[in-house]
Structures are given as C-alpha cells and as structure tokens.
C-alpha atoms as one frame of an Amber mdcrd trajectory, in Angstrom:
protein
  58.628 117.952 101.206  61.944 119.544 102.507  62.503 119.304 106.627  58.511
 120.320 106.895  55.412 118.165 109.572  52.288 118.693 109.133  50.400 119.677
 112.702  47.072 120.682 113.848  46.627 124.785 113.652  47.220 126.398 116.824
  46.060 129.720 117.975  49.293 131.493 117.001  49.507 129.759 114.051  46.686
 131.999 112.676  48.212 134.931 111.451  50.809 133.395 109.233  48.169 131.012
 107.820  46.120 134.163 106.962  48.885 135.912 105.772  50.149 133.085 103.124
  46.014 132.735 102.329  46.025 137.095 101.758  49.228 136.430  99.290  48.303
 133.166  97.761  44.925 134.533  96.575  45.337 138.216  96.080  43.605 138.541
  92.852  40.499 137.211  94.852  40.994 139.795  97.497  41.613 143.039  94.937
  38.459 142.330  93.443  36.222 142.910  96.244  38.980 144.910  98.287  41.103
 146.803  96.250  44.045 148.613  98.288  43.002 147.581 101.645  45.170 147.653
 103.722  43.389 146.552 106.715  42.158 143.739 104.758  44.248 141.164 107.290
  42.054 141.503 109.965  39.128 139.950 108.167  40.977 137.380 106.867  42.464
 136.829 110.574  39.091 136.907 111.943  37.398 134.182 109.450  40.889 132.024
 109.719  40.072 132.074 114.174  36.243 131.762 113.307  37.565 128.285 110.863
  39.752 126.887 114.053  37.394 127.462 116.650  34.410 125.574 114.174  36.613
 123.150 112.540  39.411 122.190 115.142  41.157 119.336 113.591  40.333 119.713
 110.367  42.417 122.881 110.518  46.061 122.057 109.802  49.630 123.605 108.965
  52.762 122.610 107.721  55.762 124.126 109.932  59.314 123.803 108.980  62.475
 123.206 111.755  61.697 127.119 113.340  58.121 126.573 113.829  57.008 129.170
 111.043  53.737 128.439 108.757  54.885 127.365 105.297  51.359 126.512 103.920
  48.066 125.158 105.753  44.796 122.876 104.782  41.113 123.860 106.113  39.062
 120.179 105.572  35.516 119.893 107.118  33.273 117.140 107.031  30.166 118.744
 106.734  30.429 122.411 106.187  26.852 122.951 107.391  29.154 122.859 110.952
  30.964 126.100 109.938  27.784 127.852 109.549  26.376 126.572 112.794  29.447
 127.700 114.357  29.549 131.400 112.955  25.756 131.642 114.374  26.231 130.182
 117.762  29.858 131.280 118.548  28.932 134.829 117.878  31.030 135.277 115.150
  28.866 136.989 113.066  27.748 139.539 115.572  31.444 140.371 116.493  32.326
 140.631 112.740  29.145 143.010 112.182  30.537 145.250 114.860  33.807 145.309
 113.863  32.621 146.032 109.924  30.965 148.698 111.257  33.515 150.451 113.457
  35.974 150.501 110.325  38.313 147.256 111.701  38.095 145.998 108.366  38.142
 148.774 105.712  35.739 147.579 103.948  32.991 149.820 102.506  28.849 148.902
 101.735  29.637 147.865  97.970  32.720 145.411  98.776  30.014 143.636 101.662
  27.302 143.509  99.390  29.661 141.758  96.653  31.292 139.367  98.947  27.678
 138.230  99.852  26.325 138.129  96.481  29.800 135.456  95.404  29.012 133.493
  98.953  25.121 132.857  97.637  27.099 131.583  94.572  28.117 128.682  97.007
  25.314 128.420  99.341  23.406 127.800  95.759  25.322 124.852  95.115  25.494
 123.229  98.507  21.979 123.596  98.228  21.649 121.383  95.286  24.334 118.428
  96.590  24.437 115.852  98.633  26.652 116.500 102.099  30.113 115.355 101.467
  33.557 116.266 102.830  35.556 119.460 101.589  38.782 120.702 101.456  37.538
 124.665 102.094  41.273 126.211 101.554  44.630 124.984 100.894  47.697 127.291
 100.027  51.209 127.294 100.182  54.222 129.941 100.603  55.990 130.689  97.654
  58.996 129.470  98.727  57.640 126.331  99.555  55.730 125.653  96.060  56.853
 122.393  93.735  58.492 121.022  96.556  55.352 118.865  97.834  54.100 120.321
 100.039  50.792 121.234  98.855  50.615 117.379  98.010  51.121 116.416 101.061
  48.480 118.685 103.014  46.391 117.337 100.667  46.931 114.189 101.835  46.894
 114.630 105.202  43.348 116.607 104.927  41.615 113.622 102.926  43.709 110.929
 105.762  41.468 113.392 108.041  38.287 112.877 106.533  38.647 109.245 105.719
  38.892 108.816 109.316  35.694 110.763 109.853  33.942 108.779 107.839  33.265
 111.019 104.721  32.285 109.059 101.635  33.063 111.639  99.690  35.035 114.220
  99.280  34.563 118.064  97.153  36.112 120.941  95.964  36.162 124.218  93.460
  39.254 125.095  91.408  40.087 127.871  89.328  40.539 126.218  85.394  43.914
 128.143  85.689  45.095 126.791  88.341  46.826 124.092  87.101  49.000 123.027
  89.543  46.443 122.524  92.156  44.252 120.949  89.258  47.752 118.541  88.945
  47.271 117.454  93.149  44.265 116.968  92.840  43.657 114.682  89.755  47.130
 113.017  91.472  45.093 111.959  94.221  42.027 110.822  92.594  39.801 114.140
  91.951  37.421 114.166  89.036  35.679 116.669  87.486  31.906 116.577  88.667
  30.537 120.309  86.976  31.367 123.739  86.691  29.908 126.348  88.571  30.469
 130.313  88.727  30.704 133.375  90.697  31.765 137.217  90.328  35.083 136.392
  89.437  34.735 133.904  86.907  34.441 129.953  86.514  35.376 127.192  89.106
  35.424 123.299  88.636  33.654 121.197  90.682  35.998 118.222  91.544  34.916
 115.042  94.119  36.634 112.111  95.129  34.966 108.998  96.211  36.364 107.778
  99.302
C-alpha cells in the first residue's frame, strides 16, 4: 500500500467515501437508478446513517493530502444498524426527503430496492449472528496496490477485538479480485444466495 493509513471515518470523510462507493458499484446503482443524477445524496445519507450506527467499525484509507482513497464498513452485529436507522430517525428523515424529490428516485426504483433488501433480511433471518464486512471499495487509482487488502485487514483486526467468532460476507462470482482478498485471508465459501441483480456467494471466516 503506497504512502496510504488507515483511520477511523470522520464526518467529512463521508462524501468521498460515498462517492468512490457510487463509482465502484455503478452497475448496482443503474439498475434500480438509472440516470440519476441526484443519486449521491442517498448514498451520502445511508454512508452518515452507517457512521453515526457503526462508529468504529467505519474506516478509510487517506493518502499524504488527507483525501479518501478507499474505505471498509465492518459491524459486529448488523441487527445494530437497524436499531440505529429506527431510533436515530433515520428512516423518518429519509422518508421525507424521498418524498420531497432529494433523491430522484421514483415509486418503482423504492419498491425494487426494498424487494433486493428482503433478499438479505431473508438470509440474516436464517443465520446465526456473526460479524460482517457490509462494504469495502477502493478508488481506481488505488486498485492492485493493496489497499483493499489491507482494509480488509484492518476491518477483521476490528472485529477480532470485538469479540466476533465469526466473520460474513456476499460477493459477486465476478468479482474476482475481491474473491482473491478474501480467500487470501481465510474466507470460505459457506452458500450462494440471490437477489434482483443476480447471484452472490456467501463467504465466512472463523475467527
């Protein structure tokens, strides 16, 4: 990893984290909100909504001028996250702001993103609680140079210290070079699962 540290997420770290996630997984993002342009904001909101829930389990990797080159979102129980949404207000806030247009995103596109998330919420349903690594994504520039490797790292050095016994995630098949990280640091393939936009794996490491 080239002249990069790894730090807890700060407030104005946000928008560059949610800009590199808006780049790093636009073929997500076109499918449920093709040519939005306002599409930013929701992704700014949920990034803020994941700091204030999550805290230290929120981290970024900043090179010599201080500017986000990739970030890691680690929880040890995600059921925290939803708690959070509900009692911070989040959801209200988010419901207003859908509705007053912040968002540019119309009934069908809502509808769809919920229908993928019960996708998930299926699955947690039917597992035991375990650590996850929620996001991880690095800028371009930045990519086979290690750095991805070592937020991984530094998200499972996280959770080992919280005491997770385990530790999950969902990868696209064709991602390979996340699929590479993770088997590198001890990931195996637990299931396979779906949602709208195709197939995920189901990877877990056993702290």
């Amino acid at each position: 990893m080239d002249c990069l540290k790894i730090i807890n997420c700060r407030k104005e770290h946000i928008p560059a984290a949610a800009d590199i996630f808006c780049r790093a997984f636009a073929d997500s993002i076109s499918m449920f909100a093709p040519d939005n342009p306002h599409i930013g904001e929701a992704v700014r909101d949920i990034f803020l909504l994941l700091h204030r829930s999550i805290g230290d389990g929120f981290l970024v990797a900043i090179d010599d001028e201080g500017t986000v080159q990739g970030y890691i979102v680690v929880t040890d129980n995600i059921r925290r996250l939803w708690k959070g949404a509900v009692l911070s207000g989040f959801l209200f806030r988010a419901l207003y702001r859908w509705l007053t247009g912040c968002y540019g995103i119309g009934l069908a596109s809502v509808l769809k993103i919920i229908h993928n998330k019960l996708c998930y919420m299926r699955f947690e349903l039917g597992t035991k609680p375990a650590g996850q690594i929620l996001s991880v994504a690095v800028n371009n520039d930045c990519r086979g140079r290690g750095t991805g490797k070592a937020l991984v790292d530094q998200g499972l050095e996280l959770l080992r210290s919280m005491g997770a016994g385990a530790v999950k995630l969902e990868v696209r098949p064709e991602n390979h070079a996340a699929r590479r990280i993770y088997s590198g640091c001890g990931f195996v393939e637990k299931g396979r699962t779906r949602d709208l936009q195709g197939e995920w794996i189901i990877m877990q490491l056993d702290m």
